[in-house]
PALUM-230263 format. One line per 10 residues: for each residue y, x, z of C-alpha. Coordinates in Angstrom, 2 decimals, always signed. Example, Ala and Ser with C-alpha at 12.3 -4.5 7.8 and 13.67 -1.06 7.14 Angstrom:
2
-4.50:+12.30:+7.80 ~ -1.06:+13.67:+7.14
END
This chain:
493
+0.00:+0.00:+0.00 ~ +2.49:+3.08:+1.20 ~ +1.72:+4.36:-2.42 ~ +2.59:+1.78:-4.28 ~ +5.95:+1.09:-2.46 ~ +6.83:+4.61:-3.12 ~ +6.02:+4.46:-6.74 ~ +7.97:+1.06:-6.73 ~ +11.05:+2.82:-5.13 ~ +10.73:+5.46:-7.58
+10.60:+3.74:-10.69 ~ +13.93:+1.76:-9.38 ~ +15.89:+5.20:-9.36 ~ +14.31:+6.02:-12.79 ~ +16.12:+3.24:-14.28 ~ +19.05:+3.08:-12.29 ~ +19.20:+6.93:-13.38 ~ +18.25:+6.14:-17.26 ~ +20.90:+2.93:-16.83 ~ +23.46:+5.68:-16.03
+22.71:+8.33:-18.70 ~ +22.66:+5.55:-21.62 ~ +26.06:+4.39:-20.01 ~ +27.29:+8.00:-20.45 ~ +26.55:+7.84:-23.90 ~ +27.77:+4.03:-24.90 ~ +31.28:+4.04:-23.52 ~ +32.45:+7.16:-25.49 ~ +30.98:+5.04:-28.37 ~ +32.89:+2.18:-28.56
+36.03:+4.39:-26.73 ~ +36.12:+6.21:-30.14 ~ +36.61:+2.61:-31.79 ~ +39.29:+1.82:-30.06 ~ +41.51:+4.35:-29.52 ~ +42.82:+7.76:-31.34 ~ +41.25:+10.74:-30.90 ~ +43.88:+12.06:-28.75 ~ +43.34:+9.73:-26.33 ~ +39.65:+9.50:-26.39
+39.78:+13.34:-25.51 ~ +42.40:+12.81:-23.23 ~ +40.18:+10.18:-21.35 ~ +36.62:+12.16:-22.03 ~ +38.84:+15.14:-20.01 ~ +40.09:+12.69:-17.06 ~ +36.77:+11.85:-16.57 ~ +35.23:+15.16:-16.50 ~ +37.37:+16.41:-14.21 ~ +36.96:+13.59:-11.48
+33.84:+14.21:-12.11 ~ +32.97:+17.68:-11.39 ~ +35.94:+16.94:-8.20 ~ +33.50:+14.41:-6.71 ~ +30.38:+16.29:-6.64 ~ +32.12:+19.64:-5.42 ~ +33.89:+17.51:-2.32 ~ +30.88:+15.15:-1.39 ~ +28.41:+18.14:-1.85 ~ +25.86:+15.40:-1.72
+26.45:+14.05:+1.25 ~ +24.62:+10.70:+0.42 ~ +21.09:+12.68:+1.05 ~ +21.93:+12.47:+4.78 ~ +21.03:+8.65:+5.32 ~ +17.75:+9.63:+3.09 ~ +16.88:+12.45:+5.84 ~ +18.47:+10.96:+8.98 ~ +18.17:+7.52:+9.12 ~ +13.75:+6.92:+8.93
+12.24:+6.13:+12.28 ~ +15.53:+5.48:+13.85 ~ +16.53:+2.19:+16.01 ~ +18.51:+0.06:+14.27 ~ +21.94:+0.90:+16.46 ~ +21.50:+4.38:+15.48 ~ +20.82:+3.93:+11.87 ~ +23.84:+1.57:+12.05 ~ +25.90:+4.45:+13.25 ~ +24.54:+7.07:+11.50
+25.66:+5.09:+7.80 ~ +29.00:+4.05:+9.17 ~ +29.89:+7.52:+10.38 ~ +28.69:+8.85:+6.79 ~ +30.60:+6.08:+5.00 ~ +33.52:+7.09:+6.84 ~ +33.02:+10.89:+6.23 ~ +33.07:+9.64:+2.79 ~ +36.23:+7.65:+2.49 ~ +37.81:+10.75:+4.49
+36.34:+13.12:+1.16 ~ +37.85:+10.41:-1.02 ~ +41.56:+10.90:+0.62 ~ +41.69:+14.29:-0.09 ~ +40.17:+13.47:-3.37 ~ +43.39:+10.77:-4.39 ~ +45.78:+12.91:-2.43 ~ +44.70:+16.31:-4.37 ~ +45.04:+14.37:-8.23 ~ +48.81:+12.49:-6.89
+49.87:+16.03:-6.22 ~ +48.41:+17.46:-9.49 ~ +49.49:+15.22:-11.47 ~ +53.07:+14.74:-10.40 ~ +53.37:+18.31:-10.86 ~ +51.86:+18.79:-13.90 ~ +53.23:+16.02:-15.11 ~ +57.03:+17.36:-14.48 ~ +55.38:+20.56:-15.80 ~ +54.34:+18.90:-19.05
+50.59:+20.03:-18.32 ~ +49.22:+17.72:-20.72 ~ +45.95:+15.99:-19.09 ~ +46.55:+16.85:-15.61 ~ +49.54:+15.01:-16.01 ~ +46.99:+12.08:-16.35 ~ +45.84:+12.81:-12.61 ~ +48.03:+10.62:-11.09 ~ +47.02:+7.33:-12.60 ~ +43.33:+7.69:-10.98
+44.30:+8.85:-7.67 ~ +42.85:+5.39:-6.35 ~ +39.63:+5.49:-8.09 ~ +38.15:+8.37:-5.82 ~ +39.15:+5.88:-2.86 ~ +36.14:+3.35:-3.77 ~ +33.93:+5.49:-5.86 ~ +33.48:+8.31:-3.76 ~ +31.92:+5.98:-0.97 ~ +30.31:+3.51:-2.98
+28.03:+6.85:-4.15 ~ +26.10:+6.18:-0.48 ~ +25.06:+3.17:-1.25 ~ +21.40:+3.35:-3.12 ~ +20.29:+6.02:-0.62 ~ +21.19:+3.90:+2.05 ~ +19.65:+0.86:+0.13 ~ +16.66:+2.59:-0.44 ~ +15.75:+3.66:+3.33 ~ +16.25:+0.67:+4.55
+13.07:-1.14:+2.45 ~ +15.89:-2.54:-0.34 ~ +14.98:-1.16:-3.32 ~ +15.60:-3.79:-5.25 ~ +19.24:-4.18:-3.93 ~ +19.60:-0.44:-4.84 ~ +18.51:-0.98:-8.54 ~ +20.79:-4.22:-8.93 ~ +24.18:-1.74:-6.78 ~ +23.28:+0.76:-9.36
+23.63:-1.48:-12.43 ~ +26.11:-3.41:-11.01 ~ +28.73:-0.14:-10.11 ~ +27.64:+0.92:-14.16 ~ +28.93:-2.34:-15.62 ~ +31.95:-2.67:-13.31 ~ +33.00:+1.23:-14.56 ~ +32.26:+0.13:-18.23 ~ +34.09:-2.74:-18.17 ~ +37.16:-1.39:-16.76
+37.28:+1.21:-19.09 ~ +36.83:-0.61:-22.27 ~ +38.15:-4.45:-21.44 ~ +41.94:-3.20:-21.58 ~ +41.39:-0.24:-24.43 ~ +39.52:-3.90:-26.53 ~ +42.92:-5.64:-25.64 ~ +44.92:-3.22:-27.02 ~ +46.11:-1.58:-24.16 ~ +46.75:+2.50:-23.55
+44.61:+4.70:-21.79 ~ +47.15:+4.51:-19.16 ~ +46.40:+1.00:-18.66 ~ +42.72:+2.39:-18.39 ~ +43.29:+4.52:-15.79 ~ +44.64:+2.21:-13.43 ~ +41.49:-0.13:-14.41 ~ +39.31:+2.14:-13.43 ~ +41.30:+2.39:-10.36 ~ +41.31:-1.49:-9.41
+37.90:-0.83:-10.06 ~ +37.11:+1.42:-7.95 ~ +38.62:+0.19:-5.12 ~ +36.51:-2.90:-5.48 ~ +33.49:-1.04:-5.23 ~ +34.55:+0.74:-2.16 ~ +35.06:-3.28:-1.02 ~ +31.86:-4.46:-2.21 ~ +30.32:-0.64:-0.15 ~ +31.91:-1.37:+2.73
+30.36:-4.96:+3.21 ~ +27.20:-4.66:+2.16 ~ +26.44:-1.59:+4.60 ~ +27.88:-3.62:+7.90 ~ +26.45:-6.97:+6.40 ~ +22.91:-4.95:+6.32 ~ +23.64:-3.99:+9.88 ~ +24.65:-7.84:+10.73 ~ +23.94:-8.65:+14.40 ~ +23.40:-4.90:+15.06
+25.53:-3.54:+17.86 ~ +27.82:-0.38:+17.20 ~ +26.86:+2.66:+19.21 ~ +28.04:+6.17:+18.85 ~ +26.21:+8.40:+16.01 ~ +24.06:+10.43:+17.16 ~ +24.40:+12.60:+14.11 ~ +27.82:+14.41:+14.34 ~ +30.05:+14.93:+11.34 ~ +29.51:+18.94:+11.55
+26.13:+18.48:+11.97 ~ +26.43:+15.91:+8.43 ~ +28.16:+18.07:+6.51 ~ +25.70:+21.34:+8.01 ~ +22.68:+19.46:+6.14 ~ +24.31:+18.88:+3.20 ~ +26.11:+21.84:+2.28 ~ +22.98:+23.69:+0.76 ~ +21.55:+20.46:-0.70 ~ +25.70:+20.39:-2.06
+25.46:+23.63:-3.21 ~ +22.45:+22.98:-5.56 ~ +24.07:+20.02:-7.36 ~ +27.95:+21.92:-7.56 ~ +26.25:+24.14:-9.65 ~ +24.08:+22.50:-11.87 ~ +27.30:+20.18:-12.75 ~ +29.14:+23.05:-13.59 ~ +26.65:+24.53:-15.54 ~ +26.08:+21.33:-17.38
+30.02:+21.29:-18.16 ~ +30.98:+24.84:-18.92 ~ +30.95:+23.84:-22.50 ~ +33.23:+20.87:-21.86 ~ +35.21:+23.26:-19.62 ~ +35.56:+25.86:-22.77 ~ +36.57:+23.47:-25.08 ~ +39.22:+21.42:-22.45 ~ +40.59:+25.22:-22.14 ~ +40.57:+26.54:-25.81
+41.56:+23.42:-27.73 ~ +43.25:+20.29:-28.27 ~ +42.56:+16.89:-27.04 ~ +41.70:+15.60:-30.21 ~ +39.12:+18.48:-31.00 ~ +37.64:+17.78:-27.36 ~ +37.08:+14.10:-28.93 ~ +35.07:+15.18:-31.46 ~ +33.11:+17.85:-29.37 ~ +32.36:+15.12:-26.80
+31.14:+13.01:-29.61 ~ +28.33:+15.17:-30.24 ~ +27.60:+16.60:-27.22 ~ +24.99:+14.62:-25.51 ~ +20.80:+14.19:-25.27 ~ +18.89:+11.23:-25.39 ~ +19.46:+8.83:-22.92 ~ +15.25:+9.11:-22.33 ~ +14.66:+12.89:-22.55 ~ +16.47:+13.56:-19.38
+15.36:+10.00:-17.51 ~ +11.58:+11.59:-18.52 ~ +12.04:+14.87:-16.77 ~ +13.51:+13.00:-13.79 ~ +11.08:+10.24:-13.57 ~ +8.44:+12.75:-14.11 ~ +10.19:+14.76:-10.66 ~ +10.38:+11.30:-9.19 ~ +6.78:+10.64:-9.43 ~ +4.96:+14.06:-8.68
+6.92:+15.41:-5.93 ~ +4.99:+13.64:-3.54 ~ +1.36:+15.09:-4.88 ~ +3.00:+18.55:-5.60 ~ +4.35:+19.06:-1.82 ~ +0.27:+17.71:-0.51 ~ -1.43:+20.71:-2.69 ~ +0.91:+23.09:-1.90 ~ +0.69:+22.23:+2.15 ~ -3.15:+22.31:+1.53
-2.50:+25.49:-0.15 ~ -3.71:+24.53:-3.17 ~ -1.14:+26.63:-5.32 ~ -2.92:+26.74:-8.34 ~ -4.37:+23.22:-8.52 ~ -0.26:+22.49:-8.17 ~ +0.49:+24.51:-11.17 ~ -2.29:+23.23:-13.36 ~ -1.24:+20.36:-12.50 ~ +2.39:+20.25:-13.37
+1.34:+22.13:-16.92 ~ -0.64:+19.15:-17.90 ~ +2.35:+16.82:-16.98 ~ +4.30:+19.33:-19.15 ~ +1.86:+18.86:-22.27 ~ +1.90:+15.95:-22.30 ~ +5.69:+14.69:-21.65 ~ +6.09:+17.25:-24.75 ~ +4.30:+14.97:-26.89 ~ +7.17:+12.36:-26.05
+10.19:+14.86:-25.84 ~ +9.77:+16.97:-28.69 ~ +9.86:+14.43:-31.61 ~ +12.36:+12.28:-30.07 ~ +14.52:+15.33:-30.15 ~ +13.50:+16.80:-33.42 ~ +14.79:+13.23:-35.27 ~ +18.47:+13.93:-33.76 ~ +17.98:+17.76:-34.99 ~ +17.41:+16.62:-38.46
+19.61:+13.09:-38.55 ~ +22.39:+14.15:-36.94 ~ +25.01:+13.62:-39.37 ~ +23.61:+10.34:-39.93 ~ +23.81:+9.27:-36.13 ~ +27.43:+10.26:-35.50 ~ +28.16:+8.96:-39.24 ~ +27.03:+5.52:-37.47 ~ +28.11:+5.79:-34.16 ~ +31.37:+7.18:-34.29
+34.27:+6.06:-36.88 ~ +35.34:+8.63:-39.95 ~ +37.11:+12.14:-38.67 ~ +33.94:+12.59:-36.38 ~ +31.83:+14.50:-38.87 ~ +32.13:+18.08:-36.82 ~ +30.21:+16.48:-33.76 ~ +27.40:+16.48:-36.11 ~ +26.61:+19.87:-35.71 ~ +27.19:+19.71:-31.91
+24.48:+16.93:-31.27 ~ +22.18:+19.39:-33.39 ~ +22.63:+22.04:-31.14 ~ +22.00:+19.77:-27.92 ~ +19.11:+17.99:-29.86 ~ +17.23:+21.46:-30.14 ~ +17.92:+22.17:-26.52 ~ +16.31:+18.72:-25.55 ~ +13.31:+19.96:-27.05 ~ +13.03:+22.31:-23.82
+13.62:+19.57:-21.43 ~ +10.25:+18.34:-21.05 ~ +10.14:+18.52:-17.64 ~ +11.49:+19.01:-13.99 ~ +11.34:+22.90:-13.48 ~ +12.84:+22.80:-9.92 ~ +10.08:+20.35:-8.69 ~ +7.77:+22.78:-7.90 ~ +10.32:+24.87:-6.06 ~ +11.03:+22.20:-3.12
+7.53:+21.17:-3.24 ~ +6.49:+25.04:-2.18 ~ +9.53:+24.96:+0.20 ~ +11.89:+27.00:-1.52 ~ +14.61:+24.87:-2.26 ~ +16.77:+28.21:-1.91 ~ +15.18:+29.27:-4.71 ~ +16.31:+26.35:-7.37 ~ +19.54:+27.31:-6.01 ~ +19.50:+31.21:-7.00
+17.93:+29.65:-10.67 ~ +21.04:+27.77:-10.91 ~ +23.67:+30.44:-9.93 ~ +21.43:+32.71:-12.62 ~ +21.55:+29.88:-15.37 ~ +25.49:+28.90:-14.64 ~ +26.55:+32.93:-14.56 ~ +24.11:+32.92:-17.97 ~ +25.91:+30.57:-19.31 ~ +30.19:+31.49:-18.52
+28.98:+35.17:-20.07 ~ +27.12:+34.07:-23.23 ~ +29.49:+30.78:-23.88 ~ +32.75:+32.29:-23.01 ~ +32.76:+35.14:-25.59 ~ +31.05:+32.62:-28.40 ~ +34.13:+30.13:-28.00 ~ +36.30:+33.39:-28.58 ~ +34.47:+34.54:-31.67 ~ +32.66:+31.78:-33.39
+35.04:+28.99:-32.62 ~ +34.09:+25.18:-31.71 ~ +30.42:+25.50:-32.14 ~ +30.33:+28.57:-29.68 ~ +30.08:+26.78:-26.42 ~ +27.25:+24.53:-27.33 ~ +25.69:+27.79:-28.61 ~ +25.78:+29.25:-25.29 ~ +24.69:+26.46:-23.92 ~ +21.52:+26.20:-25.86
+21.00:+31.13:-25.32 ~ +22.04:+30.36:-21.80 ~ +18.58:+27.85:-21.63 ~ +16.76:+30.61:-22.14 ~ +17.47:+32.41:-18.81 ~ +16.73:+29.37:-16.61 ~ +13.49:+28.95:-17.81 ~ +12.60:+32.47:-17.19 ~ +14.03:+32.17:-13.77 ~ +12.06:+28.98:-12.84
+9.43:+30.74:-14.07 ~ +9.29:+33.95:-12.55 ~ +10.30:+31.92:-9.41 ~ +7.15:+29.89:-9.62 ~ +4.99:+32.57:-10.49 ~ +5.96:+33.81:-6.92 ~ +5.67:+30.68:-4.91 ~ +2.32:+30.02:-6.67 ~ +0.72:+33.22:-6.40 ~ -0.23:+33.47:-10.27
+1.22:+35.34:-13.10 ~ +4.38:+33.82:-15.66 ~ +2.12:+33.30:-18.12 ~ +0.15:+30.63:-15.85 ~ +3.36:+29.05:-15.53 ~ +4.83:+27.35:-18.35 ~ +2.12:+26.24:-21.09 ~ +3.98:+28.04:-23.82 ~ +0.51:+27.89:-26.46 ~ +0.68:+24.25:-25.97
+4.52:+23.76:-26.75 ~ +4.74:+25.72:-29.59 ~ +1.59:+24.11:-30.92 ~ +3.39:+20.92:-30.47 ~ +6.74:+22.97:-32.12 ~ +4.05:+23.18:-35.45 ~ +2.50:+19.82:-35.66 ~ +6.47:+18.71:-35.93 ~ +7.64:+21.02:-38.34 ~ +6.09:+19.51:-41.19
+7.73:+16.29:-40.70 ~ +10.86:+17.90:-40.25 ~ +10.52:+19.41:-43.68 ~ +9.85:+16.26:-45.15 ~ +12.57:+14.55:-43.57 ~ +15.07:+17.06:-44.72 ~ +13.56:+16.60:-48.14 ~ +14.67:+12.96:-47.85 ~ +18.25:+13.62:-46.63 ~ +18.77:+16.55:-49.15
+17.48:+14.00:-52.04 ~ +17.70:+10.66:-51.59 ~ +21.33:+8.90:-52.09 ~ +21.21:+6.37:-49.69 ~ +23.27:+5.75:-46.88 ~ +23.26:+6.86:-43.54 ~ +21.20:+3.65:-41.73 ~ +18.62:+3.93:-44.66 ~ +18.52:+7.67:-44.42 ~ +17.88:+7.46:-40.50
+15.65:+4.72:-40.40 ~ +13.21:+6.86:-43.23 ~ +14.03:+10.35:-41.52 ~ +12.91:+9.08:-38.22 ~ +9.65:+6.84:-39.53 ~ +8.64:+10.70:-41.53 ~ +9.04:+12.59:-38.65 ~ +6.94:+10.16:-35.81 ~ +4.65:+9.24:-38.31 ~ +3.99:+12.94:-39.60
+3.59:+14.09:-35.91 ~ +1.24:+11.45:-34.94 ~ -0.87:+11.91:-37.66 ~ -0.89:+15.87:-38.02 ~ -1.37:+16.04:-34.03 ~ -4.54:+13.81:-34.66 ~ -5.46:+16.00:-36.99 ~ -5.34:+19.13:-35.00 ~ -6.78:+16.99:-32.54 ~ -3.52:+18.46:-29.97
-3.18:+14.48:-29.35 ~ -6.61:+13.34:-28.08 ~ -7.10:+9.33:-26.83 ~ -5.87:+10.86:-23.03 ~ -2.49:+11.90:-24.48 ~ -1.75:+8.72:-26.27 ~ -2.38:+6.97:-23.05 ~ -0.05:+9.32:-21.17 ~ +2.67:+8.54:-23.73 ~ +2.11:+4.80:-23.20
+2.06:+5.09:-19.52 ~ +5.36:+7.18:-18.95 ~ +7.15:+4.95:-21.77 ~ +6.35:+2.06:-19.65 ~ +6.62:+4.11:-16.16 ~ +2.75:+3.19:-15.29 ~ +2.51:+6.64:-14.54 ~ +5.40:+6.36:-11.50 ~ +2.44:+4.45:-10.03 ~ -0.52:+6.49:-10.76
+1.16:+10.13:-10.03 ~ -0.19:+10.04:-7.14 ~ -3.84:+8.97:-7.63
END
């Protein structure tokens, strides 16, 4: 019973988490329709910045309800979330006081989109809070109200993002949406944590706010800088060039909603069996283990990827209005580094308890990546960031590696199933081929040309993987169950 609550817990954060990703990609969409490119980079900018602002000041401060709150009485685990929502709102002060102050200045500075600070000072207020919420949800046996706060706080940020830009309203106008916005999620936050404590009498946390912010600060430190290394390429181009060339970099530079939901649904769901083998000390069954996973999610990852490789120019051509074309080449580059993101490589770090360790991989992969992007966006121009981005991949999986080859007592090459991967790099290359064959030579236009590229390239895979017998009856059903999350459930078994 314990199993399959876990598994149905889990497979709620797998779509709140692939709800999220395919909202990352849809708003920029239909942003681009609506507005120059000026402002759509001016917004895309904005937003990366509040971004990378929240995660650096909350240094994930939501993971202390997950960790303190189990096994508690209900007055303590009353205290112990109002205390952390307050810690929260205090983060978020700083937060709105820090962009008023930056913008005004830059503003009288004429700093172009810092100036833009200002008008999202009260976003942080709400936001920044409401980010407690599914944890919370979750511990307390509501998994169902976390799924439905997730979706909800995704549709509430869309819609006040794109309702006044469809009415013909500024960015400006935008802004202060997404303000209102916020500020009604902090609201909505704020009653549904004391209305989940209803009839519960306040006490004084046991947990103090040092002693908060103590536990979080390493778990912080992990996520700071795997959000800056995700966004040194944004950070490159934000630096080296205009707004309106940031537009058409931002158009391109994204993955499949599902390739990263995959990796983290596939963390989700084997955490749990990773961290029994490894405290049965089991280290190899652990490894073998999360190489099968690997072979298999590649049969799912890799030609998903390899259709945006080759149709790229046909998905921005349909996505994105005219003057977009140069993202093309950007969503290549990201496509082809998808194809390495087949699983979760830090998974089997924590699960060996060395969570230190996935932090040194990502202070390796983000240093990787300022050295090798930084003198690429100097030389080769607007493509050099995502360049680096894709060399800079390189690194971090021979960190995780090396890593795991220590924690699992067993050499790199038992690590990640590199035979397997690039037999599944072959059996896709012929499609590929054919596919390009079909863009190169048939004058069609881009919906016809995607819809044949794509049916070549699955079809060619399924049927020269067959072939090679690298997909056997087991795979197919491994691709059926993680497309349908069956396997959230069975990870365990």
């Amino acid at each position: 019973m314990a199993k399959s609550v876990e598994a149905y817990r889990a497979g709620i954060l797998v779509y709140g988490q692939f709800a999220a990703k395919l909202a990352e990609v849809l708003v920029p969409i239909v942003v681009a329709r609506l507005v120059s490119k000026t402002d759509f980079g001016i917004l895309g900018e904005v937003l990366l910045i509040y971004s990378t602002a929240a995660v650096v000041l909350t240094v994930n401060l939501p993971a202390v309800v997950s960790f303190y709150l189990p096994k508690r009485p209900d007055e303590e685990r009353y205290a112990i979330a109002s205390r952390a929502l307050n810690v929260m709102f205090g983060i978020a002060v700083v937060c709105s006081v820090a962009f008023v102050a930056t913008g005004l200045f830059a503003g009288a500075q004429g700093e172009g989109v810092l100036g833009h600070l200002w008008a999202v000072a009260l976003f942080p207020l709400g936001d920044i809070p409401s980010r407690i919420l599914p944890n919370l949800l979750i511990v307390e046996g509501r998994a169902k109200a976390a799924g439905v706060a997730g979706a909800i706080r995704a549709i509430a940020l869309m819609v006040a993002v794109l309702l006044p830009l469809a009415l013909g309203y500024g960015i400006q106008t935008a802004f202060f949406s997404l303000s209102v916005a916020g500020l009604v999620l902090g609201a909505g936050t704020w009653w549904v944590v004391h209305h989940t404590y209803r009839g519960i009498a306040a006490t004084t946390s046991p947990i103090t706010t040092r002693k908060m912010v103590s536990f979080a600060l390493p778990l912080g430190a992990q996520e700071i800088v795997a959000n800056l290394n995700n966004h040194v390429d944004k950070y490159l181009i934000l630096f080296f060039f205009s707004e309106a060339v940031y537009a058409e970099y931002q158009a391109g530079s994204w993955q499949v909603p599902l390739i990263p939901s995959l990796a983290y649904a596939i963390g989700v769901a084997y955490a749990p069996l990773f961290a029994i083998l490894y405290k049965e000390g089991k280290k190899v069954a652990a490894i073998q283990t999360w190489r099968r996973q690997a072979l298999g999610s590649m049969l799912i990852v890799v030609p998903i990827a390899a259709i945006f490789v080759v149709s790229a120019e046909e998905i921005i051509a349909l996505l994105f209005p005219a003057g977009y074309a140069p993202a093309a080449d950007v969503l290549r580059i990201y496509s082809v580094l998808s194809m390495g993101r087949i699983t979760a490589f830090g998974t089997i770090l924590v699960a060996a308890g060395r969570p230190n360790l996935v932090l040194r991989a990502g202070v390796v992969s983000f240093l990787a990546n300022v050295l090798i992007s930084t003198p690429l966006v100097m030389t080769v121009g607007f493509l050099g960031p995502a360049i680096g981005t894709l060399l800079a991949f390189i690194p971090q999986v021979a960190i995780y590696m090396y890593f795991m080859s220590i924690c699992s007592d067993v050499s790199m090459r038992q690590t990640f199933p590199m035979k397997g991967y690039l037999q599944t790099l072959a059996i896709c290359a012929p499609g590929c081929a054919a596919a390009v064959a079909i863009k190169l030579t048939c004058p069609w236009g881009a919906g016809a040309l995607l819809a044949a590229e794509a049916a070549t390239v699955v079809l060619s895979f399924a049927v020269v993987g067959i072939l090679t017998r690298r997909i056997l009856g087991e795979d197919w059903r491994f691709v059926a169950d993680w497309l349908t999350l069956r396997s959230i459930s069975r990870a365990g078994d």
